[in-house]
N, C-alpha and C positions, 0 to 999 in steps of 0.2 A: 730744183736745187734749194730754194727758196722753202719748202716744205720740209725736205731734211733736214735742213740748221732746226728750225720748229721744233721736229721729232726728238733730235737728240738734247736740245736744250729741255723739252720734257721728260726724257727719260733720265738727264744728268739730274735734273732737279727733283725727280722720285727718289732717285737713286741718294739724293743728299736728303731729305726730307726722312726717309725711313732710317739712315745711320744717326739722324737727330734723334727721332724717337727713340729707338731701342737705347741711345747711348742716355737720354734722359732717363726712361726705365731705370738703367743698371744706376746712374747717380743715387735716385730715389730707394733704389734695395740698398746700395752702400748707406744712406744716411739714417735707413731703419735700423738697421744692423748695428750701426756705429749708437744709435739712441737706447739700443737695449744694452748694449755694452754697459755704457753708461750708469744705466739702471743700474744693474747685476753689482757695478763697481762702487757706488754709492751704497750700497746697502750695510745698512747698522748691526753688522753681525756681529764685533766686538762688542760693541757694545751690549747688547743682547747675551754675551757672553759673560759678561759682568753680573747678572744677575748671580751666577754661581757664587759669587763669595760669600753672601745669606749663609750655604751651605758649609758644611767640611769639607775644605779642599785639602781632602785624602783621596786613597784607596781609588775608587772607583772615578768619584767626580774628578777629581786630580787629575786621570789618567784622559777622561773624556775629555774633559777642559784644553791639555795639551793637542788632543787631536783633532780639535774641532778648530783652534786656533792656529797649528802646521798647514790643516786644509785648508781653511781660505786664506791665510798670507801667500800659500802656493797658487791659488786661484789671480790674487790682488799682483804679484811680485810677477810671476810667471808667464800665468794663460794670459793676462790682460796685456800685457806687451806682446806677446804672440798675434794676440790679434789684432792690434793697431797696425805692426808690420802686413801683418793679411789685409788687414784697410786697405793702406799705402799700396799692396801692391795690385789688388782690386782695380785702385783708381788707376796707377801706371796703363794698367790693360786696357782699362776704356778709352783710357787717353789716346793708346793705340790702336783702337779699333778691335782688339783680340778678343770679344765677346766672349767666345767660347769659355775662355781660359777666365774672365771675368767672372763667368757663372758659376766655375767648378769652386773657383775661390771664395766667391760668395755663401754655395750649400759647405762647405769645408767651415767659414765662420758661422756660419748658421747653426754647426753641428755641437761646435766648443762651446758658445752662447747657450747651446741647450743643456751642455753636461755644467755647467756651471750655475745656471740657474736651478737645474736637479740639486747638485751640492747642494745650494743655497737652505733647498727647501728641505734635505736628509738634516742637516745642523740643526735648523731650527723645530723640529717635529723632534728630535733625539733628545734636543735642550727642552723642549715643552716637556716632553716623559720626564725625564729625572725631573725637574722643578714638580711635574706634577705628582710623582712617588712620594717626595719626599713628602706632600702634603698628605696626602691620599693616606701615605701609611699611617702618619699620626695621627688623622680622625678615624681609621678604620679599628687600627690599633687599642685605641682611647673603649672603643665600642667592645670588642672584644674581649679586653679586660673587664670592664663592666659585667658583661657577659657571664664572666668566669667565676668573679665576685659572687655572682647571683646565685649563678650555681651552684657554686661550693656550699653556701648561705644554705639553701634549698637542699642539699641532700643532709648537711649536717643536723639541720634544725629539724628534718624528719626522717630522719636513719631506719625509722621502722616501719614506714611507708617503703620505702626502698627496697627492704630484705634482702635477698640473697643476689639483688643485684649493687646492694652498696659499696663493696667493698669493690667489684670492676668498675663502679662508675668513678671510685676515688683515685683509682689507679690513672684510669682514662684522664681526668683532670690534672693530676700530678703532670702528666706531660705538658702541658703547657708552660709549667715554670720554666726549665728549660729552653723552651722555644722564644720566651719573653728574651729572656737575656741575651741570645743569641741574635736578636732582631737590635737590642741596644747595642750591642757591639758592633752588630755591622753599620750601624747609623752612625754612631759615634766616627767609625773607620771612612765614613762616606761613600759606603757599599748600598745605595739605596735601593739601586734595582734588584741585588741583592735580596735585602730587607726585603722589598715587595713581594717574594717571592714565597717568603715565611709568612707573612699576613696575609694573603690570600689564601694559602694550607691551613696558616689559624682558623680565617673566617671559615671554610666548611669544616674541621672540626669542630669549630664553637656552635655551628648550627645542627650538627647532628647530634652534640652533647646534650642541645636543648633539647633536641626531639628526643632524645632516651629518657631524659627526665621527665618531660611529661608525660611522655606514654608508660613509663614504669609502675607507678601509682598504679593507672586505672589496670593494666593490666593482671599484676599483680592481685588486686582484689578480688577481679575476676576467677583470678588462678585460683585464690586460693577462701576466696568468699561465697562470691555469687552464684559459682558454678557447684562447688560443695553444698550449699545450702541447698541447690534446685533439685541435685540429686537429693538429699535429702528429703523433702518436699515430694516429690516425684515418688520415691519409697513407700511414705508414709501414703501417699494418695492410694497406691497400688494393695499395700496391706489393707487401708479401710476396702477398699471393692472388691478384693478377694474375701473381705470377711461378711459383703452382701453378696456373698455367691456368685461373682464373677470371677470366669475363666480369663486370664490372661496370657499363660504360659505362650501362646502362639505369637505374641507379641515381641516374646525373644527381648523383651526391655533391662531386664536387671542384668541378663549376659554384656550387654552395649554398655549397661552402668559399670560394669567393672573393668568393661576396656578403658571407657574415658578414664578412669582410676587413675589406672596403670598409663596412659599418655600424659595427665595433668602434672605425673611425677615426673617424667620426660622434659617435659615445657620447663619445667622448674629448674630443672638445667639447662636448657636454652636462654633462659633468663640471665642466669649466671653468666655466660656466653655472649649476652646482649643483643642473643640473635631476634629482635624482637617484633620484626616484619613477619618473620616464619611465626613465631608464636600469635602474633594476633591474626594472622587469617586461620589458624587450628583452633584456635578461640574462638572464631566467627563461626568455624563449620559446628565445632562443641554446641555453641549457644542454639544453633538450627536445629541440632539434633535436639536439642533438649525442647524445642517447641514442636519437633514432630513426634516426641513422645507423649508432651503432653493433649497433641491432637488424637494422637491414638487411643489413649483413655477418655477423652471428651466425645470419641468416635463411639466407644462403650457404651458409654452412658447414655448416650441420645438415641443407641439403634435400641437399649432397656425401653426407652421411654416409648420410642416410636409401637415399640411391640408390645407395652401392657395397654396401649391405648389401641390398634390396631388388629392384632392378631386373632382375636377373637372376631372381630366384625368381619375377617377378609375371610376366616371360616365359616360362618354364617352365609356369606355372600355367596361362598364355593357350595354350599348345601342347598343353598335356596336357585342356586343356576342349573345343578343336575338335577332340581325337580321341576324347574322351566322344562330343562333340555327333554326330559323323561314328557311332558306335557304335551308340546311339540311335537314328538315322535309319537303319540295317541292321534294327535289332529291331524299328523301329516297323513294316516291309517285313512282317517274318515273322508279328508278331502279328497286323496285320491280316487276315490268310488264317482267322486262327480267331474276332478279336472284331470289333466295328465300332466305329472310332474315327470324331468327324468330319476333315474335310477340317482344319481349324487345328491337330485335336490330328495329324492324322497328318503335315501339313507340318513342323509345329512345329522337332523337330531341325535341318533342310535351312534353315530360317531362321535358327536360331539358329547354326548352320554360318559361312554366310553374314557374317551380323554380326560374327562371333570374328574370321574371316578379314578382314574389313575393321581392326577393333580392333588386329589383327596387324599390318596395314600399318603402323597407325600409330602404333604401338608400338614396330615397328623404326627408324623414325623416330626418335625418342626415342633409342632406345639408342643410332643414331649418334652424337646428337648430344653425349649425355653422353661415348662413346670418344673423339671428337675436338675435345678441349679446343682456344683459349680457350669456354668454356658458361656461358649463365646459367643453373646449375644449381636456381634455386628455379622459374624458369619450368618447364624440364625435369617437375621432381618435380612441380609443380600440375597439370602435363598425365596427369602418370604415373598422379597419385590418381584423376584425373577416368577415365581409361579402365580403371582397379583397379574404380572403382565401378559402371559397367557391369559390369563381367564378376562384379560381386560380386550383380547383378542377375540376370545369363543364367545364371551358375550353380545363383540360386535356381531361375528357372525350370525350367533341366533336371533337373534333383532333382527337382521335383514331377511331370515327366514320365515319368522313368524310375519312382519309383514306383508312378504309377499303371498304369503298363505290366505291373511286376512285380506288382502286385497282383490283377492283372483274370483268372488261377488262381484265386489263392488267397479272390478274391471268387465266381466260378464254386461252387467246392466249397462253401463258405458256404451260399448261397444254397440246393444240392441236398439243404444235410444241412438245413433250414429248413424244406425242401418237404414232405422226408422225414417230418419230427416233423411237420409239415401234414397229412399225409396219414394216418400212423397217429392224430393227434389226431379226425380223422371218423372212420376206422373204429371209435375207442373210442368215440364217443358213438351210431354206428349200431348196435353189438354192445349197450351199456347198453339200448337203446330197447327193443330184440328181445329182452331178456332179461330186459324188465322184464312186470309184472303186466298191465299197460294193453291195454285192449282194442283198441284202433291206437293211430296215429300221426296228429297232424293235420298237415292237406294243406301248409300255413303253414311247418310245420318240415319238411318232404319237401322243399317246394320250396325253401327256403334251405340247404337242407343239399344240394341239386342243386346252388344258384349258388358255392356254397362251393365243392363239387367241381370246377365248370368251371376258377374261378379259377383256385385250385390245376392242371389239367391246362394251362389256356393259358400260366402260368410255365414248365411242364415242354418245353412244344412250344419255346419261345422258346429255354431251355436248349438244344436242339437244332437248332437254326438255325446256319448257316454265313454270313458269320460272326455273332458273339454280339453283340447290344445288349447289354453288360451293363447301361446304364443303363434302358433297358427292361423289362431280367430284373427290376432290382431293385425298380420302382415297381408291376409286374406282383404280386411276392411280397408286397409291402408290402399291394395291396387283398386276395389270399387270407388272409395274416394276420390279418388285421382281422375279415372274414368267417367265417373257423374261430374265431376267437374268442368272436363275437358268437353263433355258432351255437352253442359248447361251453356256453356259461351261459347259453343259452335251453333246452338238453337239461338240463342241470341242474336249472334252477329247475323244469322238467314233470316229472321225476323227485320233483322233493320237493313238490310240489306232488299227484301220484299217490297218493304214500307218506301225505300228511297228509289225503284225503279218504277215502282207506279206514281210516284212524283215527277219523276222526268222524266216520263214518257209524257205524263198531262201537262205538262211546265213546254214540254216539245209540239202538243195538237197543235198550238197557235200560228204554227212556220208550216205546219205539212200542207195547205193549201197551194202555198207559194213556192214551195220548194222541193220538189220530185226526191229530190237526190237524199232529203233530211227524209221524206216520207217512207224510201224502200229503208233505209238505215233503223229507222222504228219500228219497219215490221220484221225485220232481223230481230231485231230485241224481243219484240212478243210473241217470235216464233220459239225463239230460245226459253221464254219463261212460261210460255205453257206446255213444255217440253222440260220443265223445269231444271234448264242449264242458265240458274240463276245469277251465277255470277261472269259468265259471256253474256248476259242479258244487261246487266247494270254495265257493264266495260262498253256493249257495242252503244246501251243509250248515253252513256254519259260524254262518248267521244263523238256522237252525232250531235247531242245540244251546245256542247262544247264549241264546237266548230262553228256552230250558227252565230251562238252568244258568249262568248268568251268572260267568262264569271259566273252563270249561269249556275253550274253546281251549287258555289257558296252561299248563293242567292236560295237557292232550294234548299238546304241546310239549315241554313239558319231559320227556313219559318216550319221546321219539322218541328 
């Protein structure tokens, strides 16, 4: 029983504990709420509103001024006793426990507090703008005019810079007066935002008025100076070099000078128009064209120069190559009687003949036509490069033929002094075998030391063939080589291989006293190497002294 009163006296006092806090909670939201009120209600917005009378309180500000001051007296008179009641009745509810209903009333003032404090901030950002218009327009305005002053200054004082765009750019200005007075009228009316609306259309009219004037000048000069004169210029350069006997007509240059003509008179009305974005890039491309005309005639003149210094020697060089080639084809006659060339290498010169003497045709060609002017001399020289370049090819090739002509001696001798050291390389190792200890020779090394020798003789036969494969000889010498090779270091290694079994067999006499079993193992080994199966003779003695004396080999090794 005793335990229940406990129980429930805990859970009353949870039960009172937790309506304490929450009901603290909601106090503490009512007295935020209540404190930002507060705020909101305190705020100096009349006063802030006062700043207007600096201004004309007409028209515009007038209108604002009443509405800005209707809103928040309806905010101050209205919402704010609204919401005290909502306080008031916040608190009732906690007082009675009715949380729920506490909360709703709470986000409910939470909501008006936020549309009021919006208000708050719409007022003063609307009243910032006008105050700040009215400023804004006068120093933008001030600049403008300035602006305008300058301008006018500047077309009037040089009217004939201008030309045929003065009288629109006069036009284009004249709009502004209008726009002046109508911006003082509404300022006077206390239309400011208004006003602002014509000073900011002033401001990019007045900057585009600047940019026509400055770009007018240089345009214009262009139009009707720089680019006249160049064709001019241009003219005259093309009369002097038709009258050194240069071909130009292919050039197609004076047709393009009388188009430009007829566009720069075009332009000249776009000007008028002030369309003058479109005129200076047609300006831009004019002016390109006019430096690729003058590269076309500078292209002239250089291919002239390339070709009185040139064209002569590239003819000499093409005369003096088909009497190589012609050379060549006599020697390639003679060589063949001693070597064998194929059919491609032996025609090869008589081709290359052939070709030069065509190139030659048309090469004299050429040089007519350079002799007798008027020439389009850059055509001429592109031709001239193009037949340079062949012959910069056939002369590769005959180079490569002649020396391999020249070479196919001197490969010859090569080859015999190769065979030569071939040849005494097997006698040296035939003479080593026979003069070595070894009771023969196995059949293995006889017989490869035969196919080595064939080799070698079947190169030698080749050598003496009428006429010579050298490319024969040389893949012929290439298997003997390989072959005396492979034979020199299999004589070798039997050599040392000989050497090291009659060391450990003597390195072994000293145990075969004492030890039957080392003794038949030795004579395994000496049956094998006078039977000469030399390397089961080295294997069976080196695993018997092995066994005896374990290091034994290295020991034997090292005092060879």
């Amino acid at each position: 029983m005793g335990k229940m009163i406990i129980l429930i006296i805990v859970f009353l006092f949870a039960i009172a504990m937790a309506i304490y806090l929450i009901r603290k909670k909601h106090i503490n939201e009512i007295l935020l709420l209540e404190d930002e009120k507060l705020q909101i209600q305190h705020q100096p917005i009349f006063e802030e509103l006062t700043k207007l009378k600096r201004l004309n309180m007409t028209g515009e500000t007038e209108e604002k001024f009443e509405r800005w001051r209707k809103e928040w007296t309806e905010v101050i008179d209205v919402v704010m006793p609204q919401i005290d009641t909502m306080l008031f009745d916040a608190e009732d509810a906690i007082d009675r426990l009715k949380f729920k209903k506490a909360s709703a009333i709470e986000r409910e003032i939470f909501e008006e507090i936020q549309k009021c404090d919006q208000k708050h901030k719409q007022i003063l950002e609307e009243l910032d703008e006008l105050m700040g218009s009215e400023e804004k327009n006068r120093l933008e305005m001030e600049a403008i005019q300035e602006k305008y002053r300058t301008a006018r200054q500047t077309i009037l004082a040089k009217q004939y810079d201008f030309g045929q765009a003065f009288e629109p750019l006069e036009k284009k200005l004249e709009t502004f007066t209008p726009q002046f007075e109508e911006y003082e009228e509404l300022t006077k009316q206390g239309n400011y935002l208004t006003a602002r609306e014509i000073v900011l259309h002033l401001t990019k009219e007045s900057e585009e008025v600047i940019r026509l004037i400055d770009k007018t000048p240089t345009l214009l000069s262009k139009l009707n100076k720089v680019i006249p004169a160049t064709m001019k210029d241009l003219r005259n350069g093309m009369r002097d070099m038709e009258e050194q006997q240069y071909s130009l007509v292919h050039l197609d240059i004076e047709e393009q000078l009388e188009q430009v003509e007829v566009q720069l008179k075009e332009l000249g009305l776009e000007v008028k128009e002030l369309n003058l974005q479109s005129v200076e890039e047609q300006l831009l491309f004019i002016e390109n064209q006019m430096e690729q005309f003058y590269d076309l005639l500078e292209q002239e003149v250089r291919a002239r120069s390339k070709l009185q210094k040139d064209i002569e020697d590239g003819y000499n060089r093409l005369n003096h190559l088909i009497h190589e080639a012609s050379g060549a084809a006599t020697e390639a006659e003679s060589v063949q009687r001693s070597y064998h060339l194929s059919v491609q290498e032996a025609t090869l010169p008589e081709k290359l003949v052939r070709v030069l003497q065509e190139f030659r045709i048309r090469y004299e060609d050429l040089l007519h036509q350079y002799n007798h002017p008027p020439t389009t001399y850059s055509v001429v020289w592109e031709e001239v490069e193009k037949v340079l370049l062949h012959v910069d090819q056939i002369e590769e090739e005959l180079e490569g033929f002649v020396s391999k002509i020249t070479n196919l001696r001197t490969d010859e001798n090569r080859v015999r002094e190769q065979l030569d050291q071939l040849t005494k390389q097997m006698q040296d190792a035939d003479r080593r075998l026979h003069r070595s200890n070894m009771p023969g020779i196995p059949n293995d090394i006889n017989t490869r030391m035969e196919e080595a020798e064939e080799k070698i003789y079947v190169a030698y036969e080749s050598l003496n063939e009428a006429p010579i494969d050298m490319e024969s000889v040389e893949l012929q010498t290439q298997e003997a080589k390989v072959a005396t090779e492979h034979i020199a270091e299999e004589v070798e290694q039997l050599l040392a291989n000989v050497l090291l079994i009659e060391e450990i067999i003597q390195y072994g006499n000293r145990y075969r006293l004492n030890d039957s079993q080392l003794d038949e193992r030795l004579k395994i080994a000496e049956r094998s190497f006078m039977d000469y199966r030399y390397t089961k003779a080295l294997e069976e003695a080196m695993a018997a002294v092995e066994e005896v004396e374990p290091g034994a080999l290295e020991k034997i090794k090292q005092s060879l």
